[in-house]
N, C-alpha and C positions, 0 to 999 in steps of 0.2 A: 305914244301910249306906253311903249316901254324904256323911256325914259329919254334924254338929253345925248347920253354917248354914243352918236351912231358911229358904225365902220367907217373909216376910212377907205375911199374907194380904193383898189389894186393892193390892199392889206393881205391877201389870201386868206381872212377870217371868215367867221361864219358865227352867228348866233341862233341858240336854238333856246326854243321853249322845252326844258326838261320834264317830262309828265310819266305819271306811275301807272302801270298795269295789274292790280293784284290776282294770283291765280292760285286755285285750291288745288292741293293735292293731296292723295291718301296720307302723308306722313304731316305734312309744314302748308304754308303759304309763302307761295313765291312771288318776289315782288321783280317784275317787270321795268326795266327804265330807256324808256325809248327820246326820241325830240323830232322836231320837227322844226322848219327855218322861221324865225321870227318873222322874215318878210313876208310870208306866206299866212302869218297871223292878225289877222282885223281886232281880235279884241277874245279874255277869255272869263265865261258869266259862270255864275252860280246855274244848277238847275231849273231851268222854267217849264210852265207848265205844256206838255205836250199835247198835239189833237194825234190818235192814232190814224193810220190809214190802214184799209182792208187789201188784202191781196198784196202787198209786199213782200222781203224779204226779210226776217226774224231779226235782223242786225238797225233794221231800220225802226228807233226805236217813236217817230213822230215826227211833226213838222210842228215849226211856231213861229209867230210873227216877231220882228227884231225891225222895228221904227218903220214903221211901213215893207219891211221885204220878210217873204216868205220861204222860211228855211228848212232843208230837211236836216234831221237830227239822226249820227247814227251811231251806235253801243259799239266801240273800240274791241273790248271784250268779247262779243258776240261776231264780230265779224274776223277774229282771229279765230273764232274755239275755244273759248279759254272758261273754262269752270269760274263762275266769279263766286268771294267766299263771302257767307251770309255774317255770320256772329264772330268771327275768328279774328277779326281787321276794324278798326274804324276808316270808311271810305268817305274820303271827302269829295262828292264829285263834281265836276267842272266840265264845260260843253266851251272847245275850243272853236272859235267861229275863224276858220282858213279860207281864203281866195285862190281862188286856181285857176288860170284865162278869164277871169273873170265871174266867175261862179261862185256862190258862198255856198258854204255846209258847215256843220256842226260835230264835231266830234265829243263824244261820251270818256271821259278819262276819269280814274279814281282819286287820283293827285294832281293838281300843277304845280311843281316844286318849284322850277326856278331857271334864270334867264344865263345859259352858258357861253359863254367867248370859247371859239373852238376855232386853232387854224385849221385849213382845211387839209395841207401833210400831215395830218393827225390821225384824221377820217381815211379810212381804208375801207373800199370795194368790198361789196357783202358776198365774199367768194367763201363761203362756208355755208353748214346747214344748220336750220335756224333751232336755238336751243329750246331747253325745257319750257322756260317762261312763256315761250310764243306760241303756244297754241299747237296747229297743223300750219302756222302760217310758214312758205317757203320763201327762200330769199329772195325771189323775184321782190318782194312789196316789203324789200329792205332797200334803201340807196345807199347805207352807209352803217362802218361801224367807227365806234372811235371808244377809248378808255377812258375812267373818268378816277376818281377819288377812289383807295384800297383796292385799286386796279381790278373795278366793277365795270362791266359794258354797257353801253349805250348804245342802242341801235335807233338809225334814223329812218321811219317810216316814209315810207312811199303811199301819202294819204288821196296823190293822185291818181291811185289805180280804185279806188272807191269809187270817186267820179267816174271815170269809165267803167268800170263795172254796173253802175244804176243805168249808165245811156244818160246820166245829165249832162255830160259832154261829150262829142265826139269833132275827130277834125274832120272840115270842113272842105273836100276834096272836090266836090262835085263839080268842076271847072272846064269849061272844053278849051285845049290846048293846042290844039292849030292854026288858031289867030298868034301864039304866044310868038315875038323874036325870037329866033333861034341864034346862038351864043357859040364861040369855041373859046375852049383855054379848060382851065382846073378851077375846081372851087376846095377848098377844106372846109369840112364838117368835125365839129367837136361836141360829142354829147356824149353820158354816162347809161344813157337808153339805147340798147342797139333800136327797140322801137322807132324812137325818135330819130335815130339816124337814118332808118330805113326810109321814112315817110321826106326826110326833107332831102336825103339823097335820090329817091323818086322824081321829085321835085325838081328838082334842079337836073336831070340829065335829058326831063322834057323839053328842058330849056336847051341842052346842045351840049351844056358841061359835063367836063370827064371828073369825075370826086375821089378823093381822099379823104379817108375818116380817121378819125381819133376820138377815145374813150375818154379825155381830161386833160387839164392843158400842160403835163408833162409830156405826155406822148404827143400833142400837137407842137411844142417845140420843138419835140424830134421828129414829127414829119416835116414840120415846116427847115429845119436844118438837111434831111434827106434830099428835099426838094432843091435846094439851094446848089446843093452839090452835082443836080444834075440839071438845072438849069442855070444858075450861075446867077450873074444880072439882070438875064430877061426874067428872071421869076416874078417878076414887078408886072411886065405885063402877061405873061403866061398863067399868072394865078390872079382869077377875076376879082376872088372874094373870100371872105371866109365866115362863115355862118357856127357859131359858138353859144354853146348852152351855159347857162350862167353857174347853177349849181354841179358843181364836178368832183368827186374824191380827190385830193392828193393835191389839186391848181384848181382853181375856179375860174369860170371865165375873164372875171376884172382884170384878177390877177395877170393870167395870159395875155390880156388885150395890152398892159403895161409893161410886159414883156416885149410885146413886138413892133408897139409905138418907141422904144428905147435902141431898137435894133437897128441901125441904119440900112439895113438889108430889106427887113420888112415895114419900116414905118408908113410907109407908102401902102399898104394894100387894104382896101377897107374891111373892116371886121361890122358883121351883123349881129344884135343878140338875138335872139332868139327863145326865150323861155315862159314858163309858165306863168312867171312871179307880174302879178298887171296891176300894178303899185304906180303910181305915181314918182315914188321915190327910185327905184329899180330903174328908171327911164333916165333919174336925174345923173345917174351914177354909170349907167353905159356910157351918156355923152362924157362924164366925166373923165373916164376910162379909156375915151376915143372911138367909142363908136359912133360908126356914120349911119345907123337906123337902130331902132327898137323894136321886137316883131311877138306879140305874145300869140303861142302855140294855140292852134295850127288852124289858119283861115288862107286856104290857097289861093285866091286871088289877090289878096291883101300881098302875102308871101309874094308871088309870080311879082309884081307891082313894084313894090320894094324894091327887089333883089333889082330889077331891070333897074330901076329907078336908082340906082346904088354903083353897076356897075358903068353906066349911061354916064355918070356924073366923072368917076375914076377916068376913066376913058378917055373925056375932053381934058381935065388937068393934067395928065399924061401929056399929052400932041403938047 
């Protein structure tokens, strides 16, 4: 859809759809410039016609049919807080159809400008508070920032915390775990969510494993080289697995995963993805990368299943 030049798997790149926010203020309009990852985009339409629904939430601005599936549609604007300007702006708007574990919705944007290559050492952790353009919106339902052209920001929307906010998604925990194998050794966890770390470190210590987490696949080099140091050569078998979220500030998981296939230390230890992005293509590029499963967030049995299925495997090629 968006063209012939995909990534090169283990690039550290990133592509985002760059899209406008306009926001009124007593003096100017402020023009907002956010993105969000191309993988994560099915396709982006001109406005269609919406059916309202009763009893929602004011951000929610309809639902409509898109080739047989039925989509909720929601105001970008409205669900930041953001004064949108009536006469001041010409607004072009565009309803970004995003996949998320498999879920489609609709996002309401006044612009879509244009398709960025961004490495991911570029993008920096949204460790600030969020500026004038955004609304009341706080950095939590930022993933990232990164600079762009006359050293203007770009911030990249966290559009999966919408989903969980409606209850269109939620993970999928209800599993009873005392039939599960019980496990010993480590696992590494790498995600830019402490959320998500929380739930898949839960996860995994039902199972027997003792975990180590990392925020992005810098800091999981350097646990994984900690590790090393205090295990030595048995870290091959003492570290069962390591479970890696794909979109990460600073290293992304491919990248990492080509880190530690190149490493004759860690080439041996099987890495899982784990992320939201349930593409077809994202699946092509784990194996690509070396991974030995693809796991889109968060269905715990599936999870539970895998990981055994994964470690079960290492295990016998080990002996």
């Amino acid at each position: 859809m968006f063209g012939d030049d995909v990534l090169k798997t283990g690039s550290n790149e990133m592509e985002l759809v760059d899209f406008r926010i306009f926001k009124k203020t007593e003096s100017k309009v402020y023009e907002g410039i956010y993105g969000v990852n191309v993988a994560k985009v099915r396709e982006i339409i001109k406005m269609p016609n919406l059916t309202e629904l009763p009893g929602v939430p004011e951000y929610i601005e309809g639902i409509f049919d898109l080739r047989g599936v039925v989509i909720p549609v929601i105001n970008l604007a409205k669900w930041m807080h953001i004064k949108e300007p009536t006469d001041e702006v010409v607004i072009k708007p565009r309803v970004i159809i995003a996949e998320f574990s498999g879920i489609l919705i609709g996002f309401i944007v006044h612009e879509a400008k244009r398709i960025r290559r961004i490495n991911w050492k570029n993008i920096e952790p949204a460790n600030f508070a969020a500026g004038s353009g955004t609304g009341t919106l706080d950095k939590g339902k930022i993933t990232g920032v990164t600079r762009i052209e006359n050293d203007e920001v770009l911030l990249i929307l966290d559009l999966e915390s919408i989903v969980e906010e409606l209850g269109i998604y939620s993970p999928k925990l209800d599993i009873d775990t005392k039939d599960i194998e019980k496990l010993e050794g480590i696992a590494l966890v790498l995600d830019d969510s402490s959320t998500a770390r929380k739930l898949v470190k839960d996860a995994l210590e039902k199972m027997g494993l003792n975990v180590v987490e990392a925020k992005n696949g810098v800091e999981g080099i350097e646990k994984m080289n900690e590790l090393y140091e205090r295990y030595g050569e048995s870290l091959a078998t003492e570290l069962r697995i390591i479970l890696s979220d794909i979109e990460m500030p600073q290293m992304d998981g491919y990248h990492f995963a080509s880190n530690m296939k190149n490493d004759d230390r860690f080439k041996s230890i099987p890495i899982v993805f784990n992320s939201s992005l349930s593409n077809e293509f994202s699946e092509i590029q784990s194996k690509e990368a070396g991974g030995a499963a693809y796991l889109t967030k968060f269905d715990a049995s599936v999870f539970y299943q895998e990981v055994l299925k994964v470690i079960q495997a290492h295990s016998k090629s080990a002996k």
